[in-house]
C-alpha positions as CSV (number, residue, x, y, z in Angstrom):
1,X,119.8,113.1,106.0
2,X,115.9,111.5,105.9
3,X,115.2,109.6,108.9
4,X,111.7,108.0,109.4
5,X,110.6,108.6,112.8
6,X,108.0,107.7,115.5
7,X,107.6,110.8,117.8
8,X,106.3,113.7,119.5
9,X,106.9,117.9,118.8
10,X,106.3,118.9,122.0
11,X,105.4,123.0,122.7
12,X,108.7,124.4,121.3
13,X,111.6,122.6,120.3
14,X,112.0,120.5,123.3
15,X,111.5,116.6,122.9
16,X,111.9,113.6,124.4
17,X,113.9,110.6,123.1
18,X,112.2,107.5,121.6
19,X,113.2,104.1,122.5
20,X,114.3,101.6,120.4
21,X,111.4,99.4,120.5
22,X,109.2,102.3,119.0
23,X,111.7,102.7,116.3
24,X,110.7,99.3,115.2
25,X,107.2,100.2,115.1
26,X,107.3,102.9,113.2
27,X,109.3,101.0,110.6
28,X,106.5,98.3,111.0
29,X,103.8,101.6,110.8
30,X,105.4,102.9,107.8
31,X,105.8,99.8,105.6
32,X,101.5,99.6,105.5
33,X,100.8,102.9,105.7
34,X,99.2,104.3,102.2
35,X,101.0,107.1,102.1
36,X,104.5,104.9,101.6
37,X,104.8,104.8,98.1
38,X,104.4,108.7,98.3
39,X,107.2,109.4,100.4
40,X,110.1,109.4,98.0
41,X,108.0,112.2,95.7
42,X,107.3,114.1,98.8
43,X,111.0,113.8,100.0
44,X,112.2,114.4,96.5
45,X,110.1,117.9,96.7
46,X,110.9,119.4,99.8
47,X,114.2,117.7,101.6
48,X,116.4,120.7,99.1
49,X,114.3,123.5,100.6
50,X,114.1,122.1,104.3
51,X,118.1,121.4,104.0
52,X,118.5,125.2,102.3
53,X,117.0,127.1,104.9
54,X,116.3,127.0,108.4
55,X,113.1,124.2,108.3
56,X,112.8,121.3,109.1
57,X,110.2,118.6,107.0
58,X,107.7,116.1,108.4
59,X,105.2,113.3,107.0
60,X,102.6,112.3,109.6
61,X,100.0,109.8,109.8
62,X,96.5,111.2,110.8
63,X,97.3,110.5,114.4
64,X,100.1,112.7,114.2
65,X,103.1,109.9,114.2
66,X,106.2,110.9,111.9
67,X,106.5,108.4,109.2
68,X,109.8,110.6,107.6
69,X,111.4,114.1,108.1
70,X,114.6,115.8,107.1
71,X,115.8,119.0,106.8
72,X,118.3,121.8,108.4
73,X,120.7,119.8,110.5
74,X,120.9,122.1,112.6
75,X,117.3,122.0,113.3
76,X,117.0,118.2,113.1
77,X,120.1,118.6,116.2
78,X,117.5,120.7,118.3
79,X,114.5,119.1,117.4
80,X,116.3,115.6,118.9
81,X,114.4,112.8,117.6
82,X,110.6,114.2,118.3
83,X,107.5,111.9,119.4
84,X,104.3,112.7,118.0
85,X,103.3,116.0,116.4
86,X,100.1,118.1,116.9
87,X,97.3,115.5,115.1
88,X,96.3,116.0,111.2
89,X,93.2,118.5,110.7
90,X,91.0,118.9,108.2
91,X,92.0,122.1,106.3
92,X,95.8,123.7,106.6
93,X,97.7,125.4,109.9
94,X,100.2,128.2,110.7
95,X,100.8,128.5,114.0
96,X,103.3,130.5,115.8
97,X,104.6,129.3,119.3
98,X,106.7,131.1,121.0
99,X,109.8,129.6,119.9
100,X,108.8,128.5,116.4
101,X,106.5,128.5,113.5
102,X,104.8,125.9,111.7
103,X,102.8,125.2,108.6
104,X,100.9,122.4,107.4
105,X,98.2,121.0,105.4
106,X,96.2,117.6,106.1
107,X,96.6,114.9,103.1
108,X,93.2,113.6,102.0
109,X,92.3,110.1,100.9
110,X,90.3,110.5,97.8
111,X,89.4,106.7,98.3
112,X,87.6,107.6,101.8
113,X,87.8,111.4,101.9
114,X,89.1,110.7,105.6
115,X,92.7,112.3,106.5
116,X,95.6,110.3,106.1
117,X,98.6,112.5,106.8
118,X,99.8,115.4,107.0
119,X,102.9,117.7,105.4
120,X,104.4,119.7,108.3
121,X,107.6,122.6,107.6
122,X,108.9,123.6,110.8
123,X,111.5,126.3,111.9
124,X,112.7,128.8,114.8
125,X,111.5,131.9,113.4
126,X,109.1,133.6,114.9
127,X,106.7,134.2,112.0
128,X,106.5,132.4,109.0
129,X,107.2,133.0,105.3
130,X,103.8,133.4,103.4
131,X,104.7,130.7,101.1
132,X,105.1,128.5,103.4
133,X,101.5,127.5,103.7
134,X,101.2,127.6,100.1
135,X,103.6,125.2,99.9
136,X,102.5,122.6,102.2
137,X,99.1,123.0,100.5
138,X,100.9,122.3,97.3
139,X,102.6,119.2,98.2
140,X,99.4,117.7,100.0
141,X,97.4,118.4,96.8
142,X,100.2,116.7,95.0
143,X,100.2,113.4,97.1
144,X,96.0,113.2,96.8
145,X,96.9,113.7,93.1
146,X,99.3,110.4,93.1
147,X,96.6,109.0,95.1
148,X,93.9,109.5,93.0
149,X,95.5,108.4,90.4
150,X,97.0,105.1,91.7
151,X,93.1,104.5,93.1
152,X,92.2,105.0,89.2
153,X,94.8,102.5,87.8
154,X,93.4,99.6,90.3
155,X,90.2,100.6,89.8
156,X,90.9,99.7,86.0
157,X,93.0,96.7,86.7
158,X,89.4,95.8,88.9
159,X,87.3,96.7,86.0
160,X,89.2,94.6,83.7
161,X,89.3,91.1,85.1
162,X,85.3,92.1,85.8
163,X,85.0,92.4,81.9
164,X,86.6,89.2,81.7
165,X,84.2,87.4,83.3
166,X,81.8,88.0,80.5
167,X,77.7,89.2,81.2
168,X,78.5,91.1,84.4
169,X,78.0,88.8,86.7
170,X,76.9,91.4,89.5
171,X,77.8,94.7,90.9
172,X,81.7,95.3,91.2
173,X,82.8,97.2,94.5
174,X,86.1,98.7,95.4
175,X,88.0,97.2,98.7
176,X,86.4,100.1,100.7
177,X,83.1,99.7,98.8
178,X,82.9,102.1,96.2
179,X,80.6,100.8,93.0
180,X,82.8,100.4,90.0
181,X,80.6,98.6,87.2
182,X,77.1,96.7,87.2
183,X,74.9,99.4,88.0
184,X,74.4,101.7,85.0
185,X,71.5,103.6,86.3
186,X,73.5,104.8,89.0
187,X,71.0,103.6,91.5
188,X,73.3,102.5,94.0
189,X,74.9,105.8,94.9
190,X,78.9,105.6,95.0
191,X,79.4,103.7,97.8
192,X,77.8,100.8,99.7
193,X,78.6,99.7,103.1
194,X,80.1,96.2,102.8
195,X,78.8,93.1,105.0
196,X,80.9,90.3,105.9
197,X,81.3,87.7,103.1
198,X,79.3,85.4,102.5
199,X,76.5,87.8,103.9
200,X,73.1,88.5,102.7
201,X,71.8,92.2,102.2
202,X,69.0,94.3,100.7
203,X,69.8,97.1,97.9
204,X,68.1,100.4,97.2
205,X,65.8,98.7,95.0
206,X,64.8,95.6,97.5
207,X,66.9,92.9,95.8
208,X,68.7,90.6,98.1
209,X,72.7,90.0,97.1
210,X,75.3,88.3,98.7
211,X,79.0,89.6,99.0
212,X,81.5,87.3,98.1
213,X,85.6,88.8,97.6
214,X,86.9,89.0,93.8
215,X,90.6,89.6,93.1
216,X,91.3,93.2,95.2
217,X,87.8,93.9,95.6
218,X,84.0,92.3,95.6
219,X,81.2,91.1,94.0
220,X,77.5,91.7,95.1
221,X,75.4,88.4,93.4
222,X,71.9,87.8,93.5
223,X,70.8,86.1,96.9
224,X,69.7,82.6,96.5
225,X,66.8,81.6,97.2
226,X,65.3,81.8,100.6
227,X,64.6,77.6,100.3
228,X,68.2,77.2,99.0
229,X,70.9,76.4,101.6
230,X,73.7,79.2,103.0
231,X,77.2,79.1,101.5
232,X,79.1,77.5,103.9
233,X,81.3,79.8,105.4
234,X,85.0,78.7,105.3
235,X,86.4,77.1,108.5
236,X,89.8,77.7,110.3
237,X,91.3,75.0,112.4
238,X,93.7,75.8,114.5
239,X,96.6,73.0,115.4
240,X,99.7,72.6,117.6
241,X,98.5,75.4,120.2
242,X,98.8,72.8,123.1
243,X,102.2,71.0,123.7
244,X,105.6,71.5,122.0
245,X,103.6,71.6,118.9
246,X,104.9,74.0,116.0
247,X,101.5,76.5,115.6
248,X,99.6,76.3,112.5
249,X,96.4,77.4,110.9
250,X,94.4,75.9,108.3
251,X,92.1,77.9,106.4
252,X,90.1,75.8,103.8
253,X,92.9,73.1,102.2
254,X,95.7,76.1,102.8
255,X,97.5,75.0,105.9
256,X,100.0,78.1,107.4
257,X,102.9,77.9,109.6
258,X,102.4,80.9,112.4
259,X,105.1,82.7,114.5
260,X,104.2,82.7,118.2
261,X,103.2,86.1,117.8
262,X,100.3,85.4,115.3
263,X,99.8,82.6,117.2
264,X,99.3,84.1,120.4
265,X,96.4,86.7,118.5
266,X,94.8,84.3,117.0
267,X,94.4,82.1,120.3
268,X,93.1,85.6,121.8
269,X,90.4,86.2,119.6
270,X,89.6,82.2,120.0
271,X,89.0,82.7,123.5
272,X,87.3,85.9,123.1
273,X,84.7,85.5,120.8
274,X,83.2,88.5,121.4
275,X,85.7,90.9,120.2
276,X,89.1,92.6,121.1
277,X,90.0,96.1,120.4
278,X,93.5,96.8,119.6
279,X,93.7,98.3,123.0
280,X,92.7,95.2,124.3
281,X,94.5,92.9,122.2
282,X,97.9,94.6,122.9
283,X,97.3,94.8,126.8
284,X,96.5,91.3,126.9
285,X,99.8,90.4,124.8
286,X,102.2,93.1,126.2
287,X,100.3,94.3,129.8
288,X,101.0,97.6,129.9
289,X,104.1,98.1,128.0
290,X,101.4,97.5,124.6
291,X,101.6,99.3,121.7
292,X,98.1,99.4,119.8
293,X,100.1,100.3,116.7
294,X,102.0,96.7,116.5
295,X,98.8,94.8,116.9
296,X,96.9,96.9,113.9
297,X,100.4,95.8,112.1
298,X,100.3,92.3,112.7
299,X,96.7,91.7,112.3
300,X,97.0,93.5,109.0
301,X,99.8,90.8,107.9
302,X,97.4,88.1,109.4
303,X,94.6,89.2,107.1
304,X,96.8,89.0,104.3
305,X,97.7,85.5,105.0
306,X,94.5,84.2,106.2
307,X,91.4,86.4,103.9
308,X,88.3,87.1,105.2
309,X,88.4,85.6,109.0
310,X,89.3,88.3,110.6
311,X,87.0,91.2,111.2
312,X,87.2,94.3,112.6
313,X,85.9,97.0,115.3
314,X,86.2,95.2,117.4
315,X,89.4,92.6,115.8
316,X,87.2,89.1,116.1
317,X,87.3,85.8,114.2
318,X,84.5,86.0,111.8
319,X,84.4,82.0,110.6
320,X,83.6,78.6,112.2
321,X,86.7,77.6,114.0
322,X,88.4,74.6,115.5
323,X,91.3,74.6,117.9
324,X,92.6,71.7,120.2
325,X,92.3,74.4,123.1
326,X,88.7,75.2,122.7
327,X,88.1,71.6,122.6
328,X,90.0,71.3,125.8
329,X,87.7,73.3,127.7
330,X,84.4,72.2,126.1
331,X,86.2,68.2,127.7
332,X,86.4,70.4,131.0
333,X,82.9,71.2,131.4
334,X,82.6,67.7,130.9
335,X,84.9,66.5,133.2
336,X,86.1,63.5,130.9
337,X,89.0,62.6,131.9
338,X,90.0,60.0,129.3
339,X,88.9,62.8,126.6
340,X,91.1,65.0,128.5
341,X,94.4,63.1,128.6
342,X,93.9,62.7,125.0
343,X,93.4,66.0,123.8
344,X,95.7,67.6,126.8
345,X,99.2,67.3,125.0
346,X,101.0,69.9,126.7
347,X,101.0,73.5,128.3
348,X,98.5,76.1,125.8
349,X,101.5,78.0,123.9
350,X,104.6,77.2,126.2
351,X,106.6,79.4,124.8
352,X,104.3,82.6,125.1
353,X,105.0,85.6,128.1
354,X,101.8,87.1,126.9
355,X,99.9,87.5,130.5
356,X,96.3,86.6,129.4
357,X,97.8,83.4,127.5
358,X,99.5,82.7,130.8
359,X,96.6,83.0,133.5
360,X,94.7,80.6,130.3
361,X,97.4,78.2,130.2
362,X,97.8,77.8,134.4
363,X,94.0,77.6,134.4
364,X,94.1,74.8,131.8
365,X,96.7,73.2,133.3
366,X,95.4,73.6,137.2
367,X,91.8,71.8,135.8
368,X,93.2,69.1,133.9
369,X,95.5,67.8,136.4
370,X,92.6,68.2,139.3
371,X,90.2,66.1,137.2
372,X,93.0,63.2,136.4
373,X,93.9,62.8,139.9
374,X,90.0,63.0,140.9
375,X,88.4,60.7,138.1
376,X,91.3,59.2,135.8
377,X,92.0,55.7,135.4
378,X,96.0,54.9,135.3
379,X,96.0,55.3,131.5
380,X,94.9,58.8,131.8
381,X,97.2,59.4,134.5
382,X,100.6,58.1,132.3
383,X,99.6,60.4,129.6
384,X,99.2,63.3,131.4
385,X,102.8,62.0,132.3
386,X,104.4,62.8,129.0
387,X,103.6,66.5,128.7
388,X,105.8,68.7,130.2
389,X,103.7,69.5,133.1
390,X,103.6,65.9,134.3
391,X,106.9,64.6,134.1
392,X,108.1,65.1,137.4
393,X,104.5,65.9,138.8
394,X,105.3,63.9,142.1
395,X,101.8,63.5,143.0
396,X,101.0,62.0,139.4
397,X,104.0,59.6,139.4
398,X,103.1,58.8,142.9
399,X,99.7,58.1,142.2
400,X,101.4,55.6,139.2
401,X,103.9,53.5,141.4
402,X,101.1,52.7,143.7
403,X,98.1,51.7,141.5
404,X,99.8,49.9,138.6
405,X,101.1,46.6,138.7
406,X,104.7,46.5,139.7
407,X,105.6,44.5,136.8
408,X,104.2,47.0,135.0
409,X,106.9,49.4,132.9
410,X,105.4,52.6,133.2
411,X,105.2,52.0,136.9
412,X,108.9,51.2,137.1
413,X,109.6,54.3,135.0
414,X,107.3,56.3,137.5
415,X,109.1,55.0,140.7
416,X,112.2,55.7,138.5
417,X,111.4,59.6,137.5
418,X,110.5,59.5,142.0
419,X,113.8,58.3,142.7
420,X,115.3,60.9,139.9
């Protein structure tokens, strides 16, 4: 009877229900979370004894959200679907409430040494067994022990296609910058804080290196020199956000197809290139039905698909980037209105209901049509015309009927859309 679940374990046994849309998150939540491949071992362990007796098991993440639980049905019945436990600590719990006790013991990250999870055994008695916590603390140290070990195994799969390089061709870091090979002496220390690719920075002992990415993890090379020129950072162009356009990105020569969803983030960060926090981001997608947890999802699947040019704290786009919207509204400063009716294809994202994409697209749409009836010539009036927003714009195809020669077809198909 395991169930992975997104909720809260309120004071007592009482709970409140969880929608369906928070279902979905958690499945979304659970698929990335490190602790993932662990939950079969830690089912395996514990489901018999939380069925056998009158418990009930969890597996949080550090913020307290149930990524799977079983147990006494019985207990599962009153518990009814839970929220959000108490969040992870950093050392294990018993506590008593009135109505139950509880045991649990956080799950460390020996990659980070930050808290990832926690085990949590639950039941109505009023005081718990003493083993209890010494089993909780047993099946914690167990998952750090799979997860030490998995860390070793890619840290040797690293090492290995470092070695094949041949000479150790600079320092090898772990994805969360841990040093793996290239400094013998040790100098370094364990860890290094990483800089953005591409980025120069100075080392204990004053040499200037460069991080570039290699395979799962990174490479720190010697800095050219000062005289030579930067690596040029790679670019992301952006296509197909404006009109009925299908959305795609193209990151060096890889071109990507993008669901509205990705689409609608990445023409977020483009428009704020400052920074979003996941707060922000999911507000300005959602409004205040958001769920931070589904943007940290998503961007996580963008970053696999797109590398390096997405960064983080704040979520911001880190390379040189081209989109047909941005160049929109540099042509609005302008106020060129024959660049305008050729870049303006359509309505920015037609399809979203995100409310910041929205209030960008009426504002787009509001300026471009005010500068073609202001400044632009008939030309620049007919192809505002054919987006969606001009069709049967009767001002627009007024403006047409009257100014172009009546022989001319695309006034006759004006006065004709009029008529229509």
């Amino acid at each position: 009877m395991s169930e992975g679940l997104y909720g809260m374990v309120t004071t007592g046994l009482r709970v409140d229900r969880e929608t369906p849309n928070e279902i979905g998150n958690t499945h979304d939540l659970r698929d990335v979370h490190p602790l993932q491949p662990l939950l079969p071992l830690l089912a395996q362990s514990l489901a018999h004894m939380a069925g056998e007796s009158a418990h009930m098991m969890v597996v949080t993440d550090a913020d307290g959200r149930v990524l799977w639980r079983d147990g006494n049905p019985e207990i599962l019945r009153i518990a009814h679907e839970p929220h959000r436990t108490d969040p992870c600590t950093d050392r294990p719990l018993m506590r008593v409430p009135h109505v139950q006790s509880r045991s649990a013991a956080p799950i460390i990250d020996p990659d980070t040494d930050r808290v990832l999870g926690c085990v949590d055994i639950s039941g109505t008695a009023r005081s718990p067994h003493p083993a209890t916590v010494a089993l909780v603390c047993a099946m914690a140290k167990l998952a750090e022990t799979q997860l030490a070990l998995r860390m070793h195994e890619r840290d040797e799969r690293l090492r290995r296609r470092y070695e094949a390089l041949g000479g150790h061709p600079g320092i090898l870091l772990s994805p969360t910058g841990r040093v793996l090979s290239g400094d013998p002496l040790g100098t370094l220390g364990e860890r290094l804080p990483l800089p953005a690719p591409g980025e120069r920075m100075v080392l204990r002992d004053g040499r200037f290196v460069l991080l570039e990415t290699f395979s799962d993890g990174y490479l720190l090379r010697a800095a050219p020199p000062a005289s030579a020129p930067a690596p040029v950072p790679t670019r992301l162009r952006l296509h197909g956000f404006l009109g009925e356009g299908s959305p795609t990105a193209l990151v060096g020569e890889h071109r990507l197809p993008l669901s509205l969803r990705h689409a609608e983030i990445l023409a977020l960060l483009a428009l704020h290139p400052g920074g979003l926090s996941a707060e922000q981001l999911s507000f300005h997608l959602y409004g205040d039905d958001g769920n931070p947890v589904t943007i940290r999802v998503e961007i996580h699947r963008l970053r696999a698909e797109l590398g390096n040019t997405i960064g983080a704290r704040p979520y911001r786009l880190t390379s040189p980037i081209e989109a047909d919207f941005l160049e929109l509204r540099g042509l609005l400063a302008s106020s060129d209105p024959a660049s305008l009716a050729r870049v303006y294809t359509g309505p920015l994202l037609p399809r979203s209901e995100s409310p910041e994409i929205r209030r960008e697209r009426d504002e787009f749409e509001v300026q471009v049509r005010t500068c073609l009836l202001l400044r632009g010539s008939p030309d620049d009036l007919w192809a505002y015309a054919q987006t969606s927003g001009g069709r049967e714009d009767f001002e627009i195809l007024q403006r047409l009927a009257t100014t172009l020669p009546a022989t001319d077809h695309r006034a006759a198909a004006a006065r004709a859309r009029l008529r229509a």
